[in-house]
C-alpha positions as CSV (number, residue, x, y, z in Angstrom):
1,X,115.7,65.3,82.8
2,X,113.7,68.5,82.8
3,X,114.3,71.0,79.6
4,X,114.1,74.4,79.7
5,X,114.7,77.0,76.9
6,X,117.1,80.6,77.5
7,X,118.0,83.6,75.6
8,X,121.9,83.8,75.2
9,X,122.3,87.0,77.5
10,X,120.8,84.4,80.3
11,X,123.8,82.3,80.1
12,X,127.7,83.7,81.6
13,X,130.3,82.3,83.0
14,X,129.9,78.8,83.0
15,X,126.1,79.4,84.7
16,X,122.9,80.0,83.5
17,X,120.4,82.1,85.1
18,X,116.7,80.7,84.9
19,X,114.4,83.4,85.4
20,X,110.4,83.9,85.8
21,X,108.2,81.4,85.8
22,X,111.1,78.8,84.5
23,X,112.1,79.6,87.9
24,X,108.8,79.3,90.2
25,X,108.5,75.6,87.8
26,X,112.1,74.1,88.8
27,X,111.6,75.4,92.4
28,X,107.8,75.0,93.1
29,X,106.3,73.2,91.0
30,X,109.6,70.2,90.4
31,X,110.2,70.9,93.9
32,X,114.2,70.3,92.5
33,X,116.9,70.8,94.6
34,X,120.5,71.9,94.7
35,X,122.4,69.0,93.2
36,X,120.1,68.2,90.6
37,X,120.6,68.2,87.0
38,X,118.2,70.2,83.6
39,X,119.1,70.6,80.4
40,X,119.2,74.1,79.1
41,X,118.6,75.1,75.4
42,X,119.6,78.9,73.9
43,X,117.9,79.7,70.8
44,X,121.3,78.9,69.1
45,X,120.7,75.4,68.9
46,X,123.2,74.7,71.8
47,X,122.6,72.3,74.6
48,X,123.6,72.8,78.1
49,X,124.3,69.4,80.7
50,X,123.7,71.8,84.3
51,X,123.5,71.1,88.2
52,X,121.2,73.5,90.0
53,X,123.3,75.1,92.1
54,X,121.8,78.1,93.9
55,X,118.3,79.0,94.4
56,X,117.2,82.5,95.1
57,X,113.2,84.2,95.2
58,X,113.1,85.4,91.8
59,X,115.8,83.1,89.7
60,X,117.8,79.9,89.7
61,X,121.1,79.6,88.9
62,X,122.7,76.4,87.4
63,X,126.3,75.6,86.8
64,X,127.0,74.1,83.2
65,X,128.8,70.9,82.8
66,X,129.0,70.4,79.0
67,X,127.7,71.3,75.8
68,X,126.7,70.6,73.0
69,X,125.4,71.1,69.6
């Protein structure tokens, strides 16, 4: 499962929002699709189970299903 690293601010209510070239990676270069599932890391030490849920030009968003530390 892909792993890709967020600031705090990039995560809210129960989604995170990949930006940039995180972004242009899962969608281009993965080629993932909605459905799929990443694991997201803050720089708090947390870890983030998500589904890619919505895909738009310039970000991806991806619901969280659980975390942990």
């Amino acid at each position: 499962m892909p792993r890709f690293f967020v600031t705090k601010e990039q995560i809210a209510d129960g989604a995170v929002t990949l930006l940039g070239d995180d972004a242009h990676h899962i969608s281009r270069s993965l080629r993932m699709a909605a459905g799929e599932e990443i694991t997201v890391c803050d720089m708090q030490k947390n870890e983030y189970i998500c589904v890619l849920e919505e895909f738009l030009p310039d970000r991806v968003v991806a619901k969280i299903l659980s975390q942990s530390k």
